[in-house]
C-alpha positions as CSV (number, residue, x, y, z in Angstrom):
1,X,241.2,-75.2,-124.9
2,X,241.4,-71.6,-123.0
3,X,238.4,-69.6,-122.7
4,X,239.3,-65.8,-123.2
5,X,236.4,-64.1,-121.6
6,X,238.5,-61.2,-120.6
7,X,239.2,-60.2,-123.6
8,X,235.2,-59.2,-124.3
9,X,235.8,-56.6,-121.5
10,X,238.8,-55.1,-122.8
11,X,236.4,-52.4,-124.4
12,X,235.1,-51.6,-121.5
13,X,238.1,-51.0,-119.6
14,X,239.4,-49.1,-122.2
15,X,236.2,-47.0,-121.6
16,X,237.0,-46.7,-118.2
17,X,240.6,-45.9,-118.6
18,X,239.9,-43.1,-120.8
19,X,237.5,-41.8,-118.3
20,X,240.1,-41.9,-115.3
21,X,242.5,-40.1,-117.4
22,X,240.0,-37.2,-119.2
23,X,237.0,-37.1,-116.9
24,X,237.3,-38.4,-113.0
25,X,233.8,-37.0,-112.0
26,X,232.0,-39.6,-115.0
27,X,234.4,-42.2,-113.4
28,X,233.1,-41.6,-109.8
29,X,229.4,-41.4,-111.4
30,X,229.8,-44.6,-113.7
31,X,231.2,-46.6,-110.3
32,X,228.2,-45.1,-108.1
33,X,226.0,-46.7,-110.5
34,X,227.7,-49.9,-110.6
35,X,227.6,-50.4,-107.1
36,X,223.6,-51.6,-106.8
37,X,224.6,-54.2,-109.8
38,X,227.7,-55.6,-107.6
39,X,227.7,-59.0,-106.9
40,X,229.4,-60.3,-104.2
41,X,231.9,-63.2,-104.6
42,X,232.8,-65.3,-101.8
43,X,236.5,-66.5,-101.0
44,X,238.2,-65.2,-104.8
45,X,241.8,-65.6,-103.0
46,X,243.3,-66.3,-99.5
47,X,239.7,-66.2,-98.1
48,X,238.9,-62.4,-99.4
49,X,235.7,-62.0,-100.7
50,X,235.1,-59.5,-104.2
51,X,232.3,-57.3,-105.5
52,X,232.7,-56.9,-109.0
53,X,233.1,-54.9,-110.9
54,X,232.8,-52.5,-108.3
55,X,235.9,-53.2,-106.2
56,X,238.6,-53.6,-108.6
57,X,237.6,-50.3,-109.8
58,X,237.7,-48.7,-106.5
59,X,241.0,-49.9,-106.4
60,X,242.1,-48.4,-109.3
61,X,240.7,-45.3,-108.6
62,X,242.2,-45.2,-105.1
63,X,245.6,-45.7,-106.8
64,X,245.3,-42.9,-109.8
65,X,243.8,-40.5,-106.7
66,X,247.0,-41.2,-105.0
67,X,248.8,-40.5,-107.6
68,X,246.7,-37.7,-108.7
69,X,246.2,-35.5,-105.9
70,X,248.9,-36.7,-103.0
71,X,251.9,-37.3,-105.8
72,X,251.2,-34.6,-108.5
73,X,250.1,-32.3,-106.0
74,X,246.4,-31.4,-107.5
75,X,244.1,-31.9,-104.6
76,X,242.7,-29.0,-102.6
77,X,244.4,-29.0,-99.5
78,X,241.7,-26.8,-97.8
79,X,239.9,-29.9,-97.8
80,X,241.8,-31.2,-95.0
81,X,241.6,-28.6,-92.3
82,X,237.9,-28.6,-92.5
83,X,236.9,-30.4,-88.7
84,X,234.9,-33.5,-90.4
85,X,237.8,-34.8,-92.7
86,X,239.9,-34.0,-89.2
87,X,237.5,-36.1,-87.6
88,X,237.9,-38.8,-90.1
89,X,241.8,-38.3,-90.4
90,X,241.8,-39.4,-86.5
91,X,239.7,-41.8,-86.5
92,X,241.8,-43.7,-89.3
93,X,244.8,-43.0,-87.5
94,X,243.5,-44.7,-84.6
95,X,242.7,-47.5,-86.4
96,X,246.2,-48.0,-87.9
97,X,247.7,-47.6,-84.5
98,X,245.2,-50.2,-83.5
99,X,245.8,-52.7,-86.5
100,X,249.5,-52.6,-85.5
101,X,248.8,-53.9,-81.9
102,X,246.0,-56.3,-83.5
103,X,245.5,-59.8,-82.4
104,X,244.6,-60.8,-86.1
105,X,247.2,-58.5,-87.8
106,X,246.3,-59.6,-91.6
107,X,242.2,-59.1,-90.8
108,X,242.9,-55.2,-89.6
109,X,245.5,-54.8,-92.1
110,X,242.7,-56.0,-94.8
111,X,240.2,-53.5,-92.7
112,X,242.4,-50.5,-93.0
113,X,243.2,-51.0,-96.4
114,X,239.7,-51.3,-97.4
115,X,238.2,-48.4,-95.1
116,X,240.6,-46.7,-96.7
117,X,240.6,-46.7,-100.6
118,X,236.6,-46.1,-99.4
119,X,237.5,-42.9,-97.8
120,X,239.6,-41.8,-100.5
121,X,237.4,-42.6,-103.2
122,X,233.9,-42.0,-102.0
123,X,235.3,-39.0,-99.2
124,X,238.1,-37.1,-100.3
125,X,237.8,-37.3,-104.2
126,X,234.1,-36.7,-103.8
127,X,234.7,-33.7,-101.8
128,X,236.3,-31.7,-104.2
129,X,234.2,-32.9,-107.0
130,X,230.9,-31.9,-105.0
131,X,232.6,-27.9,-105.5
132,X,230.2,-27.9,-108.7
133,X,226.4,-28.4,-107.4
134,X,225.2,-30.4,-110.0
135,X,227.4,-33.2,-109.1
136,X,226.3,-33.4,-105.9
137,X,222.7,-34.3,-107.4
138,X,224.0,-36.6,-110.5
139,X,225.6,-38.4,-107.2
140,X,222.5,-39.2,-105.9
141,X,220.7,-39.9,-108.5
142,X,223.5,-42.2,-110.0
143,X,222.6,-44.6,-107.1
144,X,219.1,-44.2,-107.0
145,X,218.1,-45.4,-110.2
146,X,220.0,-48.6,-110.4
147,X,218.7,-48.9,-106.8
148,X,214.9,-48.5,-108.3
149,X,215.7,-50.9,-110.5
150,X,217.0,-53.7,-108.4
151,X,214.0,-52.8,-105.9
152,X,211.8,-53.6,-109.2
153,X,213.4,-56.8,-109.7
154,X,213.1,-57.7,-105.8
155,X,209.6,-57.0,-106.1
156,X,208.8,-58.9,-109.2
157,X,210.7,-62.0,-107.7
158,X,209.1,-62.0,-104.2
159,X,205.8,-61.9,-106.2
160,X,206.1,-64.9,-107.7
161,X,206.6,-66.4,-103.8
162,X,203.3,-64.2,-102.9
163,X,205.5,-61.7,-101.0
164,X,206.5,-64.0,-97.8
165,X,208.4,-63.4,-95.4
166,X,210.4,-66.3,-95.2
167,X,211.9,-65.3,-99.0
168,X,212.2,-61.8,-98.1
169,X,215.6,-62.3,-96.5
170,X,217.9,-62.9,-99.8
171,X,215.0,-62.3,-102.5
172,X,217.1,-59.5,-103.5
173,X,220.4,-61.4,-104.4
174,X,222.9,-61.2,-106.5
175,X,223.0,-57.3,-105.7
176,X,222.2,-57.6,-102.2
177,X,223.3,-60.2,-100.4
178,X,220.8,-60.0,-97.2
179,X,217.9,-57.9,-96.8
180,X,219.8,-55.9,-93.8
181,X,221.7,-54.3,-96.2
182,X,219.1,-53.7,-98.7
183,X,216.7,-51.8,-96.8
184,X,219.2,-49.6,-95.5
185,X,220.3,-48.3,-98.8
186,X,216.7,-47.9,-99.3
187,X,216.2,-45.7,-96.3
188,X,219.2,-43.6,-96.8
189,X,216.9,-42.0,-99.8
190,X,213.4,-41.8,-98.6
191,X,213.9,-38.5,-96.4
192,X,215.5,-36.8,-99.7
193,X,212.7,-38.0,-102.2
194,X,210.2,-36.8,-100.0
195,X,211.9,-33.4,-99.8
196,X,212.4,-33.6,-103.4
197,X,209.1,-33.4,-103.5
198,X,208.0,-30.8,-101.3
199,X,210.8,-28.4,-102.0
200,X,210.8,-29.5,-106.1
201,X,210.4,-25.8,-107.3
202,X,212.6,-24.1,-105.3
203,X,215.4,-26.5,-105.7
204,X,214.7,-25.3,-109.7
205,X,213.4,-28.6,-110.3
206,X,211.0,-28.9,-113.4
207,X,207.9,-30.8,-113.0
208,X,208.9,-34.3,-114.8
209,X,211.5,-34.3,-112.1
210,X,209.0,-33.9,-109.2
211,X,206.6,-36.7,-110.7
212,X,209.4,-38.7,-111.2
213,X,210.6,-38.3,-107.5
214,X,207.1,-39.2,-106.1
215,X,207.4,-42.6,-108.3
216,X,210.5,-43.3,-106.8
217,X,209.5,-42.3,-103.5
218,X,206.2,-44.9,-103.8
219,X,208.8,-48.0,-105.0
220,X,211.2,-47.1,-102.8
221,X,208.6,-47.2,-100.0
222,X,207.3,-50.1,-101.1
223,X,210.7,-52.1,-101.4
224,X,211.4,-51.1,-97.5
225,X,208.0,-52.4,-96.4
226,X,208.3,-55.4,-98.8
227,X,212.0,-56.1,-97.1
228,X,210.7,-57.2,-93.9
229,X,213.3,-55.4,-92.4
230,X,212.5,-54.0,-88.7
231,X,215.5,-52.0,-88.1
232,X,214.8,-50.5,-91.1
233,X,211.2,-49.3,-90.4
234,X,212.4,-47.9,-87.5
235,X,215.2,-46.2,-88.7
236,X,212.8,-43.7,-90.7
237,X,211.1,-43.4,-87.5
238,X,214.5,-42.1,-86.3
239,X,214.7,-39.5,-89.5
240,X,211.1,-38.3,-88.1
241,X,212.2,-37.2,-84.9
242,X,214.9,-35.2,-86.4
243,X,212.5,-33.5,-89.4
244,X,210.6,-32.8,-85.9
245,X,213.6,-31.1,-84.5
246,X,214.3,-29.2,-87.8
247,X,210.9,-28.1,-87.7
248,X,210.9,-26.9,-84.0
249,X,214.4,-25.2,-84.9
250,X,216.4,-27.1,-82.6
251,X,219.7,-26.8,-82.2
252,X,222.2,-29.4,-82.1
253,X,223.0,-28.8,-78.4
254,X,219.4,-28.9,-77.7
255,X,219.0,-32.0,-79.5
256,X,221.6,-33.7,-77.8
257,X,220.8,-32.9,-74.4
258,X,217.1,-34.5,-75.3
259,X,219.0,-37.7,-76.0
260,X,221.3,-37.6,-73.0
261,X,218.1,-37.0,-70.8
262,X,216.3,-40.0,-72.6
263,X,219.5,-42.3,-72.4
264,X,219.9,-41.5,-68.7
265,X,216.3,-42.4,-68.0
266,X,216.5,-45.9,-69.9
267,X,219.4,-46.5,-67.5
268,X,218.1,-44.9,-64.9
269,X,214.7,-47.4,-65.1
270,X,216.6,-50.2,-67.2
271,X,215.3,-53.0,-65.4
272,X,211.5,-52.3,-65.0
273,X,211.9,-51.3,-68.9
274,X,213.7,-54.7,-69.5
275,X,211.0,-56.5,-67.2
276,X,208.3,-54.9,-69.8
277,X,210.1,-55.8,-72.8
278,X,210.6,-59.6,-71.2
279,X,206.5,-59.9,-71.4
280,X,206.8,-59.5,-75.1
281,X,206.4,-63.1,-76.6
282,X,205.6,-62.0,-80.3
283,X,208.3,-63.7,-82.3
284,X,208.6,-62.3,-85.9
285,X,205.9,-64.0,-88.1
286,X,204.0,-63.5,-91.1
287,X,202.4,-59.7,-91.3
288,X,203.7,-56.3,-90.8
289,X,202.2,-55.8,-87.2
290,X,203.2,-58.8,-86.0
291,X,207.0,-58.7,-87.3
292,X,207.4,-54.8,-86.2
293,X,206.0,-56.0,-82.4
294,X,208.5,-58.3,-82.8
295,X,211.4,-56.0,-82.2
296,X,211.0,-55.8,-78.6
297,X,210.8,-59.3,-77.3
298,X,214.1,-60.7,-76.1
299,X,212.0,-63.1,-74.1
300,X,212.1,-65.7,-77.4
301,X,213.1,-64.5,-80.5
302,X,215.6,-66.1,-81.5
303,X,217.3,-62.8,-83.6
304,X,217.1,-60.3,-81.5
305,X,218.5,-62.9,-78.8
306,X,221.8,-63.7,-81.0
307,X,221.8,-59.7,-81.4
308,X,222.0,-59.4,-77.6
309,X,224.8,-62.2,-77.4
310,X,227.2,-60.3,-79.9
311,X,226.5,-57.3,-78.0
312,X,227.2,-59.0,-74.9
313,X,230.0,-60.2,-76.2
314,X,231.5,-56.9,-77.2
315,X,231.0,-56.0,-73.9
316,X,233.2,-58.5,-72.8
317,X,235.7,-57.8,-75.2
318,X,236.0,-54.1,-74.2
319,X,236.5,-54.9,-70.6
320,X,239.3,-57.3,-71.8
321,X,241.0,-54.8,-73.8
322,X,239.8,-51.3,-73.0
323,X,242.0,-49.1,-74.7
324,X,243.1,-51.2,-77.9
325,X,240.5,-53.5,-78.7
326,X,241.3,-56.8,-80.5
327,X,242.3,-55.4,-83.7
328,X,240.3,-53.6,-86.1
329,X,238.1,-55.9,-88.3
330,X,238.9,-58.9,-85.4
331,X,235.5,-59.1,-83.7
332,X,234.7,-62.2,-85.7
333,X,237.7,-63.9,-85.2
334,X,237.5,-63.2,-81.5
335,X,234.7,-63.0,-80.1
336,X,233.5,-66.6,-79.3
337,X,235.7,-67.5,-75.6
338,X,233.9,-64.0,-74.7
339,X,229.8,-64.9,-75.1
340,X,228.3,-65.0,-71.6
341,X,226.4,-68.5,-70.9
342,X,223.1,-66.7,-70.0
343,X,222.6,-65.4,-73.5
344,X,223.6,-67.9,-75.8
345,X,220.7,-69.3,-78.2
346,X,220.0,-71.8,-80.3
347,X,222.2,-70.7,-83.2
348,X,225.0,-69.5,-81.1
349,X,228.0,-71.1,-81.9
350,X,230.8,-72.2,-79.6
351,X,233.1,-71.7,-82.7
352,X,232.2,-67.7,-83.0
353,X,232.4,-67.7,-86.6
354,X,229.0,-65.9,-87.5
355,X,230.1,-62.2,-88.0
356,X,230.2,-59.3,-86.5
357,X,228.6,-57.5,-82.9
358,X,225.3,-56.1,-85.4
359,X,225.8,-52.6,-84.1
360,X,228.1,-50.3,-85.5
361,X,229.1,-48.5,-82.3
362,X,230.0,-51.9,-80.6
363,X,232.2,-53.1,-83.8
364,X,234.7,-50.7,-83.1
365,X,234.2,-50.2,-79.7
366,X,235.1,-54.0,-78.9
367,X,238.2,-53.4,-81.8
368,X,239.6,-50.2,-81.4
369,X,239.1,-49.9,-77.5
370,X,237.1,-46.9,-76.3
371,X,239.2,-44.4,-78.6
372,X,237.9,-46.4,-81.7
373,X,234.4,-45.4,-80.6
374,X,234.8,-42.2,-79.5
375,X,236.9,-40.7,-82.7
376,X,233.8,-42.6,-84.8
377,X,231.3,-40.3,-82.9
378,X,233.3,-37.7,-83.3
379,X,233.0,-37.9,-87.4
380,X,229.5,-38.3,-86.4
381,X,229.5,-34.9,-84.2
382,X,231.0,-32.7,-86.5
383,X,228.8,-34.0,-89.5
384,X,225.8,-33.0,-88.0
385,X,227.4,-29.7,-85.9
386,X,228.4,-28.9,-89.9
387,X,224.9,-29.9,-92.0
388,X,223.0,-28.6,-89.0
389,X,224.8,-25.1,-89.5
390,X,224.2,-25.3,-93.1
391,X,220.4,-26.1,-92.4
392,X,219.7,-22.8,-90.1
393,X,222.0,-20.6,-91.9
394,X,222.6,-21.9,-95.2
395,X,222.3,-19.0,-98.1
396,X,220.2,-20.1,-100.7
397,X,217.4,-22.9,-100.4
398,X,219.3,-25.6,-102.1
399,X,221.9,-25.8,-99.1
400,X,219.1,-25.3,-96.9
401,X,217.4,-28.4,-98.4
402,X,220.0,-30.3,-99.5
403,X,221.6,-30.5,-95.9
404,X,218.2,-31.5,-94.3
405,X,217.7,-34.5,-96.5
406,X,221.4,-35.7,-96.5
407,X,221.1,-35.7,-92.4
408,X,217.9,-37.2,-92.5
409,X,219.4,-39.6,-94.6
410,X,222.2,-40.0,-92.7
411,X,220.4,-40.6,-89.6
412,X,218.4,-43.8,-90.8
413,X,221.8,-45.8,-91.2
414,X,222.9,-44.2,-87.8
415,X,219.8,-45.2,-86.1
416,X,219.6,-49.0,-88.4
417,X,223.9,-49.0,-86.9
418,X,222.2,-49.5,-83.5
419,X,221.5,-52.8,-84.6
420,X,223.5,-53.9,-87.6
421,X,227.1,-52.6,-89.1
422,X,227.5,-52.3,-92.6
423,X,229.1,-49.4,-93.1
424,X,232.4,-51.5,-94.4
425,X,230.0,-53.2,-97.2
426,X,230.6,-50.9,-101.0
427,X,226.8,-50.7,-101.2
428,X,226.9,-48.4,-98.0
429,X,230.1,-47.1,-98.0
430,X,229.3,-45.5,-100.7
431,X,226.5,-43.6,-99.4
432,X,228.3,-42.9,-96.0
433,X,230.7,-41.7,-96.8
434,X,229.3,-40.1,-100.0
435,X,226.6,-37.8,-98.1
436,X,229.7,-37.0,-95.2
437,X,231.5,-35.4,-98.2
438,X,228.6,-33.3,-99.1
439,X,228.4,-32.3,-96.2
440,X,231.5,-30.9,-96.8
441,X,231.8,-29.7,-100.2
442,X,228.4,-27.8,-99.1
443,X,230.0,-26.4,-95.9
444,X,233.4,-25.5,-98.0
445,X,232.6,-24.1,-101.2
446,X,228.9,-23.7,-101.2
447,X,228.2,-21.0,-98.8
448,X,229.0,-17.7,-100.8
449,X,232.0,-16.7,-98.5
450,X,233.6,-19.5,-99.0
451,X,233.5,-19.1,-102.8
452,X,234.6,-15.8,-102.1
């Protein structure tokens, strides 16, 4: 006899209908909340994986937008002359041109479909519905509180196994499949809670709102230290650098040319720094000291070893195929004829079929050839040249505020994209792409001359 489950969610896509067709900011909101309940389901047809609910609803919100804005002619155009959604535009283009020439043509055509019903969704609809304020908040808060309360349940489980370490790295599953991922959607709020707090009355907070910011800043805290997650420490180490440079009033110029000075010195003394980091033996263990030590040694750990043969690999690859790359979304498929003997380790596998480079600038570097990683850091570039603008000469406080936070937020997934990539996962695409487009919506109709 047939089981008609569906037809207990008919209600609730009914709800969600109505929504789409009366009120496409609730939509957005209800999906941003969704997205920390997603569970992942492996292999649902031709070896695709599927979040639900999450994804079949960004599909069909990707389709109405279409229709919506491109078809019907609603959408704000201005929003495409502004230099990050050029940025972006590129970029994409780049990757179709790319996807055409791919070596695994149905993996990049699967990778450009998905990157873009993301963009649309959580870039281009967001933008315009970021030109009122108070969406741009609801936005944020709409994913921190499921957030909280997945961190809640993490921490309740990984209790019951006295907090190890071992249990740490899928303790938070169903909703987050790997503790990567998990501690990076934790870090992209910490900057903005602690600002929250700080700035609370002049953002016209009132004062439950502050209290209830510092709670959310303490569990939040706690889930990244309880995720055992070292790229994710450092990454707030990476936000403190740039609340420094905020503080000192740097500009973005300035800022860069410390980083080009700093980069050319690692190069410049690569081996004697690669000697020191060779007399590191801690492998990751039990307690926080030891496991943070552990993110220098590429003597023995095993990880960080496997990290350095992917990224050797995508070396490879780009030398292979400079200007074209393998194909978008292809480093997995072909990256295993290109791992150099004198980094394999014990988990490498002759067979390649353990995912992707870990870096988010050597994904689409090896993939899209040197043009794929260049447009990329161009989206990058003229994010911050924008929020940094809107920082030293926003008009009112709120920009002033909200741009910090949302660039300090952004810049813990930039610095955690050093050593992992997960930027093509909902539960970060969301907020990638989400805090790009407030970027925008701030820079394009939140400044008073723009409104004017």
């Amino acid at each position: 006899m047939l089981e008609w489950y569906w037809v207990a969610a008919l209600p609730a896509f009914a709800f969600l209908a109505l929504l789409a067709l009366l009120k496409l900011d609730h939509l957005l909101l209800v999906l941003v909340f969704l997205v920390p309940f997603s569970i992942n389901i492996e292999d649902v047809v031709l070896g695709m994986g599927l979040s639900l609910p999450v994804e079949p609803m960004i599909i069909g919100v990707f389709l109405l937008v279409i229709y919506k804005f491109i078809i019907d002619g609603q959408y704000d155009y201005r929003v495409l002359k502004h230099p990050i959604t050029i940025a972006i535009l590129i970029n994409l283009g780049w990757i179709f041109i790319t996807m055409v020439s791919s070596q695994e043509k149905v993996v990049s055509f699967k990778f450009f479909l998905s990157r873009s019903w993301f963009l649309l969704v959580f870039y281009f609809l967001s933008v315009v519905l970021f030109k009122e304020f108070s969406r741009i908040k609801a936005y944020l808060w709409a994913y921190m509180i499921p957030l909280g309360v997945v961190i809640i349940i993490t921490l309740i489980k990984h209790s019951a196994d006295n907090f190890s370490q071992i249990s740490s790295f899928e303790i938070m599953a169903p909703f987050y499949i790997a503790h990567g991922i998990y501690a990076a959607a934790i870090a992209f709020f910490i900057p903005l809670l602690l600002l929250f707090i700080l700035f609370g009355f002049r953002l016209n907070f009132n004062f439950l709102t502050v209290v209830i910011s510092a709670g959310m800043l303490l569990l939040f805290t706690i889930g990244l230290i309880f995720s055992y997650t070292r790229a994710g420490w450092v990454s707030l180490l990476a936000a403190g650098v740039l609340g420094l440079a905020f503080i000192l009033r740097l500009r973005l110029w300035h800022m860069l040319g410390i980083l080009a000075i700093a980069a050319s010195l690692i190069v410049i003394n690569f081996d004697d720094i690669f000697f020191q980091l060779y007399q590191n033996k801690q492998n990751s263990a039990e307690g926080f000291e030891k496991h943070l030590e552990s993110v220098s040694n590429v003597r023995n750990d095993v990880s960080n070893l496997e990290r350095v043969n992917r990224w050797m690999a995508a070396v490879n690859m780009v030398k292979e195929r400079p200007i074209m790359g393998f194909g978008p979304g292809a480093y997995s498929f072909t990256y295993a004829p290109f791992q150099d003997p004198e980094f394999t380790t014990p988990i490498t596998t002759a067979f390649g079929d353990q995912g992707h480079a870990h870096s988010e600038y050597l994904n689409p570097l090896s993939e899209s050839g040197w043009l794929g990683l260049v447009t990329f850091l161009a989206v990058i570039f003229t994010t911050f040249q924008t929020g940094v603008k809107l920082f030293y000469k926003g008009k009112t406080a709120s920009i002033r505020i909200f741009s910090a936070g949302i660039l300090l937020g952004l810049i813990t997934y930039l610095a955690h994209g050093l050593l992992n990539a997960y930027s093509e996962q909902d539960k970060i695409a969301v907020l990638f792409w989400g805090f790009i487009a407030m970027i925008t919506a701030l820079d394009l109709y939140h400044q008073p001359e723009a409104e004017a």
